[in-house]
N, C-alpha and C positions, 0 to 999 in steps of 0.2 A: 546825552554825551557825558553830563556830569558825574552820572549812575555808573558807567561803562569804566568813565576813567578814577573813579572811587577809592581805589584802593592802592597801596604803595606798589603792592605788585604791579599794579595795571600801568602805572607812573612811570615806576623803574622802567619797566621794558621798553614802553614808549621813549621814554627819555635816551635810553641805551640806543637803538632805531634812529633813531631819529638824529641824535651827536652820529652814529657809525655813519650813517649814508650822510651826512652831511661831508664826512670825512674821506669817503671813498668816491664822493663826487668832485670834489675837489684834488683828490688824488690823480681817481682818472682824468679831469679836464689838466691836468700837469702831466700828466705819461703821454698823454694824445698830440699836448701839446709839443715836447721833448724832440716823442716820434717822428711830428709832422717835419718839427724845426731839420734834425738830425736828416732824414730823408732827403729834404730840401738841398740841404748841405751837398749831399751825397750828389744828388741828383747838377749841383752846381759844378763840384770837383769833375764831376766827367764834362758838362759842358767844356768846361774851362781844357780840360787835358783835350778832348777834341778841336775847339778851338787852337789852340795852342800848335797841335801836331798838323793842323793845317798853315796856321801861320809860320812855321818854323820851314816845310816844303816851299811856301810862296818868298821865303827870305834866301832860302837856297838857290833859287833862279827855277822852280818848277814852273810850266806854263799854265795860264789858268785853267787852257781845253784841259792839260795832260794832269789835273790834279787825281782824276780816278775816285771821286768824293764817293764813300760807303755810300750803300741808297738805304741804310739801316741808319744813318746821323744824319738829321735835316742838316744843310750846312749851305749857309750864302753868304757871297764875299762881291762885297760894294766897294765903289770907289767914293772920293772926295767928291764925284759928282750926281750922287745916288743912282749911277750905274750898275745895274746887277754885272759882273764879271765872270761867275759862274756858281754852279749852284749842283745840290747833289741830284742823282738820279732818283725819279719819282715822286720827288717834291713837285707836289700840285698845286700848293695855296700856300702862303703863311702870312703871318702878323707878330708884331712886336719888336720888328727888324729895322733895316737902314730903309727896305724897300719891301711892297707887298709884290714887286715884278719875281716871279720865277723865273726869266725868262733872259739867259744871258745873253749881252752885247754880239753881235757877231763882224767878222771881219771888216775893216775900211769903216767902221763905225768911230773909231779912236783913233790918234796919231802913232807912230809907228813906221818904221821903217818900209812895211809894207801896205800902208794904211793900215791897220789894225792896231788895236790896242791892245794887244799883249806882250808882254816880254820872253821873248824865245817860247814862242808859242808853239815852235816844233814837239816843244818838252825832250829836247836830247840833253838841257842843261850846261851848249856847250856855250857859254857869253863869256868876252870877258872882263865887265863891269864887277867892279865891286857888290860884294853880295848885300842882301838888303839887311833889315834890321827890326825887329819885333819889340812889343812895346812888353815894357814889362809889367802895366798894371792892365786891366782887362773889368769890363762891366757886368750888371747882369740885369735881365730885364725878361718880363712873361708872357707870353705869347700863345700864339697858335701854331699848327701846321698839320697838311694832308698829307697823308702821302701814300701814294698807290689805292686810294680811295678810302681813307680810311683817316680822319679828321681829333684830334689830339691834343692836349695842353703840353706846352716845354715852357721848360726855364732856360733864358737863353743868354751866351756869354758871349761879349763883343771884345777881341783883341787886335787893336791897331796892329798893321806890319808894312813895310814901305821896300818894294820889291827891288829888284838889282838896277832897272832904269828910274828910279826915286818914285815911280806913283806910290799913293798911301792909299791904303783900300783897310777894309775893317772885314774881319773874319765872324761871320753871325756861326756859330755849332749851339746847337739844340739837345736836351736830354728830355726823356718821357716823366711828364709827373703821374701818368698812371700808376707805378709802382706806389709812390707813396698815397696816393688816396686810396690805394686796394690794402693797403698796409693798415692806415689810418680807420677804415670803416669796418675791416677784420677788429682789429681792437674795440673798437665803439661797441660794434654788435656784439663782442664776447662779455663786455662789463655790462651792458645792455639787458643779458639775460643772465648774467651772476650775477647782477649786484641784488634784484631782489629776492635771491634763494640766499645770499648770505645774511641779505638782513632779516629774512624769515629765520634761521637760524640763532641771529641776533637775539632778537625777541623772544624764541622760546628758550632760549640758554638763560636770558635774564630773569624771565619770568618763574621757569624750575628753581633757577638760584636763590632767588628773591625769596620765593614761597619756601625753601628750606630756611632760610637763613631767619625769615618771620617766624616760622613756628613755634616757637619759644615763646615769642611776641605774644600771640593768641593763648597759646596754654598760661602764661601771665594775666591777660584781661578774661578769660573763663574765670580764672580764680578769684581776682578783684572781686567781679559779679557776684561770685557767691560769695563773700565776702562783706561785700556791702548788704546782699541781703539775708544773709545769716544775723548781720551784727558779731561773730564770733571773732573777735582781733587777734585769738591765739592764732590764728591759722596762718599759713604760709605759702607765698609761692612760688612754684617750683624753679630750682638754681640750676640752666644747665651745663654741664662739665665742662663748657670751653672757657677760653679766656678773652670774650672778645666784649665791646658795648651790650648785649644783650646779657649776659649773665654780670657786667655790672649793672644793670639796672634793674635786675631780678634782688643781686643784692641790697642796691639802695630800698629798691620797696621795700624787704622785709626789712631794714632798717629803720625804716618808716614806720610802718606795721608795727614792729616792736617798742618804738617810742610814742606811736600812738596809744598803743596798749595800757603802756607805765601809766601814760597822760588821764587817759580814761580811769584807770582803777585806782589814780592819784587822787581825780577828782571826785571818786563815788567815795572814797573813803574818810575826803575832805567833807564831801556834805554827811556821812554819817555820823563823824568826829563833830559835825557843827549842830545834827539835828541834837547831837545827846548833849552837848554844853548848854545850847540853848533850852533843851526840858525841864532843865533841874530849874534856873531861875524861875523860868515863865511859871511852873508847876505852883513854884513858891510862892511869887507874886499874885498869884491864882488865891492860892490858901488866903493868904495872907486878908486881899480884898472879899473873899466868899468869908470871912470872919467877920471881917468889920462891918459889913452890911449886915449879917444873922446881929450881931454886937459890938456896936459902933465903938464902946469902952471900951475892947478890948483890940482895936486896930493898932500896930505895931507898924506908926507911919516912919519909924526909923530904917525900920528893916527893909519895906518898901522901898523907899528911899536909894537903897545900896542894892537891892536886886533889878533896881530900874538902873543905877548905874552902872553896875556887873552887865548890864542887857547893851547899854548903851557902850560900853568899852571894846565886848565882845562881838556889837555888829560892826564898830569901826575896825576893829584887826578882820573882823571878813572879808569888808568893803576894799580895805587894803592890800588882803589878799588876793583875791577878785582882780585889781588893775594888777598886780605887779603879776601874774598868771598870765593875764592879756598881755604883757608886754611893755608894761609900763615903764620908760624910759625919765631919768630927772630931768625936771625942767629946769631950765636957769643954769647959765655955763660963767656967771660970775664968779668971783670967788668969796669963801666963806672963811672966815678967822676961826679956826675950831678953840683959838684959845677962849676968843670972845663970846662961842656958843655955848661952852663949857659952862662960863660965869653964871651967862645968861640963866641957862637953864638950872644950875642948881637953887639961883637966887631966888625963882620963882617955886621951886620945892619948899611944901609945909607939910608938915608932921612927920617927918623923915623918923624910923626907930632911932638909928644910929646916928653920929656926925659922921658928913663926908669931908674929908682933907682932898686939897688939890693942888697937883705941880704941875703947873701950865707952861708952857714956851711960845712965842709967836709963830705960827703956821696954818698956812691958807691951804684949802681943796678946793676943786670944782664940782659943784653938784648942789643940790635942792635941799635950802637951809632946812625946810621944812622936815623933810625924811630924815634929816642925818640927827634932828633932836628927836624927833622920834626914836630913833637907835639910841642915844643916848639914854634916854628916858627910860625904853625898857630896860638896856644893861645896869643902870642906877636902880630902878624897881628891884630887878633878880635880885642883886648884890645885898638890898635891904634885908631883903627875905629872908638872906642865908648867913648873911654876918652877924658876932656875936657881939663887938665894940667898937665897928669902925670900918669904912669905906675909905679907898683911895681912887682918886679921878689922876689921872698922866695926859699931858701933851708933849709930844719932840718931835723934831725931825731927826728923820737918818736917813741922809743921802737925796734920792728923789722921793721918796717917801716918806708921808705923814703917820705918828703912832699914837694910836688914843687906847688906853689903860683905865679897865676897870677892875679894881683887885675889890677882896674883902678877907676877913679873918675866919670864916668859917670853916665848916667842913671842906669845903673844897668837890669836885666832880672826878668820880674814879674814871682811871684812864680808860677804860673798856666804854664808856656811855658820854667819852667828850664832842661823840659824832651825833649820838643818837638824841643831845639831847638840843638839836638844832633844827629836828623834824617838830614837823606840827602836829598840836594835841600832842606831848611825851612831856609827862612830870615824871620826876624821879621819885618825890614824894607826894602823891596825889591827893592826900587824905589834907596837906597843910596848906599845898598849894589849893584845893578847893575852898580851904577857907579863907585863905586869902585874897580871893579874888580871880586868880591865877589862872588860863585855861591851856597853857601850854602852847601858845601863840607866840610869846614879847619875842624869844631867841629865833624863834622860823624866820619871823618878820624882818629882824635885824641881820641876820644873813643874807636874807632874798635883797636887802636895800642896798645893803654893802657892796654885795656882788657885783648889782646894776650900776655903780659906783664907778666900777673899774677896780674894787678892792677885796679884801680877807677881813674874816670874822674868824678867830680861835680862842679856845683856852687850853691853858695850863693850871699849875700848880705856881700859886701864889708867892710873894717871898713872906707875906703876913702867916701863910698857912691854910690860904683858901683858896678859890678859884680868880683865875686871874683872863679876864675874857681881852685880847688886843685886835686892836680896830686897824689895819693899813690900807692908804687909800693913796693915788700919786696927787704929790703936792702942787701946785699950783700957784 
């Protein structure tokens, strides 16, 4: 079953099925019901008008022999003393009445002028009592009745009437409910045998629909497939021309696909850019100790020394680039005095080339004192490099935002390489920057930190005449 019902297509249709007859059973049990009601009705308004046109005769001073009762309307008319008084022709049984007697009263049975209990039983109508009176509400109630051999459900209506000598007798008239169950089992049996051709209908409508409306669907997971097992991330798959959820999800994928792509060739280019920074020390370090063992005199444990810490600088900016890659979020939602970090950190700087001057202001951020002296640190590193007499450190606020200012006097960053020189691995001068340490990391690092911040990293054109790198982070 679970194999069977597998697939959306298989789902939808069922589902579709299954809501529709749910819907047209409940339909039909409210049409059936309506009909039955409506029928009912019908079938009571004629009791009622027969009744009625017999009681309005018996108010008139008709006699009960001379009423001439249809022998097509069951019809019996009781007194207060469950006397049958008369009754229609051919009526052979009934039930649900004043009385199950067919069988009416006959002369010197009732009081009466002539012993009998009729009122101008001649039916010449001539009396002259006052005429009788008919009630004006009337009952109804379900029954039985034969007639002329032939056995029947009515719905039957009782209207009091009190004839021209005051007896009060009750008018039973009968209507046939066979019209309405012949009515009612015609409709059953016709939804009976449409309902499951419409919902065969149902389910193949949904299922054709469905499977058009998937196929996109599938021409997308074909191509994933190969895709995954190509490994090829250029590839793409296919958009089609409508504008509905499936051609946006064909978009997002290759959306995906193409930022996986960047990701991937970001990252082979990151380990190529790391294997070749890391050669040259290790290379060196190599030499260095393959010397001193051949000739111990002649080991150069200075240089050692600084290719061990070039190794050790360069695996920490990996390390670092590695989590903030992953996704690495600041820890610590305290706040930081960048005036106070500032201090901090230039105090613990020795052998700086230049002096650095500093205009600080009080201003707090949120985020991980740790990373954000890091960003200092590199910005103060660059600045060294490239200045000829002097570094400027800035703290201010403006507004909701914190501004940290790293200027220098030097040449300065032409405007064409102010973006490029934020990518990782890109020295503008390679040949200085390898010697001094430099691998083209400190500015990558300090934007990817910034950013995670909630803030900017840029430069400009300094007012000293050099580059002028500003830090905005929102203050806190």
């Amino acid at each position: 079953m679970r194999r069977v019902f597998g697939s959306v297509r298989a789902r939808a249709a069922l589902g579709a099925t299954v809501v529709v007859a749910v819907a047209l059973v409940a339909a039909g049990l409210a049409v059936l019901q309506v009909l039955r009601a409506d029928l009912v009705d019908q079938a009571r308004l004629k009791a009622r008008t027969d009744a009625r046109e017999v009681a309005s005769r018996i108010a008139a001073g008709t006699g009960y022999r001379a009423l001439e009762l249809d022998e097509d309307v069951p019809v019996q008319v009781v007194d207060e003393d469950g006397r049958v008084r008369a009754v229609s022709e051919d009526l052979e049984a009934v039930t649900g009445t004043g009385s199950a007697s067919v069988t009416p009263v006959g002369p010197g049975s009732g009081p009466g002028p002539d012993g009998g209990g009729d009122a101008d039983d001649d039916g010449d109508g001539d009396n002259d009592d006052d005429a009788g009176q008919v009630s004006s509400e009337e009952e109804y109630g379900h029954g039985s009745a034969r007639i002329d051999g032939e056995t029947g459900d009515y719905v039957w209506a009782a209207v009091e009437v009190t004839d021209r000598r005051g007896t009060e007798v009750t008018v039973y008239a009968g209507a046939p409910l066979a019209t309405e169950r012949d009515a009612v089992s015609t409709a059953r049996d016709a939804m009976l045998i449409g309902l499951p051709l419409l919902l065969l209908v149902v389910a193949a409508v949904t299922w054709l629909v469905t499977r058009r409306a998937l196929r996109p669907v599938e021409g997308i997971r074909r191509e994933m497939a190969a895709i995954t097992a190509s490994t090829d991330l250029s590839r793409r798959v296919p958009e089609p021309g409508t504008h509905d959820e499936v051609a946006r999800l064909a978009r997002t994928t290759n959306e995906t696909l193409a930022a996986l792509e960047a990701s991937v060739a970001r990252q082979r280019a990151f380990v190529a850019d790391a294997s070749h920074e890391l050669r040259s020390p290790v290379a060196s370090l190599r030499t260095q100790l393959e010397v001193g063992a051949a000739h111990p005199e002649l080991l150069d444990v200075d240089g050692a020394v600084e290719d061990v810490v070039r190794l050790q600088r360069l695996a920490a900016d990996l390390l670092l680039l590695a989590r903030l890659d992953a996704g690495e979020r600041p820890h610590g939602g305290s706040p930081v005095a960048l005036d106070a970090l500032v201090r901090e950190e230039l105090a613990q700087r020795t052998g700086d080339r230049v002096p650095v001057r500093t205009e600080v202001a009080p201003v707090a951020v949120r985020g991980s004192r740790g990373q954000l002296s890091r960003v200092l640190g590199n910005l103060v590193d660059n600045a060294q490099r490239h200045a000829r007499g002097g570094v400027r450190v800035a703290v201010r606020e403006e507004g909701r935002w914190a501004v940290l200012q790293v200027a220098d006097d030097g040449e300065g960053v032409p405007e064409g390489e102010r973006e490029r020189i934020f990518e990782r691995f890109v020295r503008l001068d390679d040949a200085r920057s390898r010697d001094d340490g430099g691998a083209g990391l400190g500015l990558a690092i300090a934007r990817d930190v910034v950013v995670r911040h909630g803030g900017t990293l840029t430069v400009s054109a300094a007012p000293e005449g050099g580059a002028l790198f500003e830090i905005r982070l929102p203050s806190g």
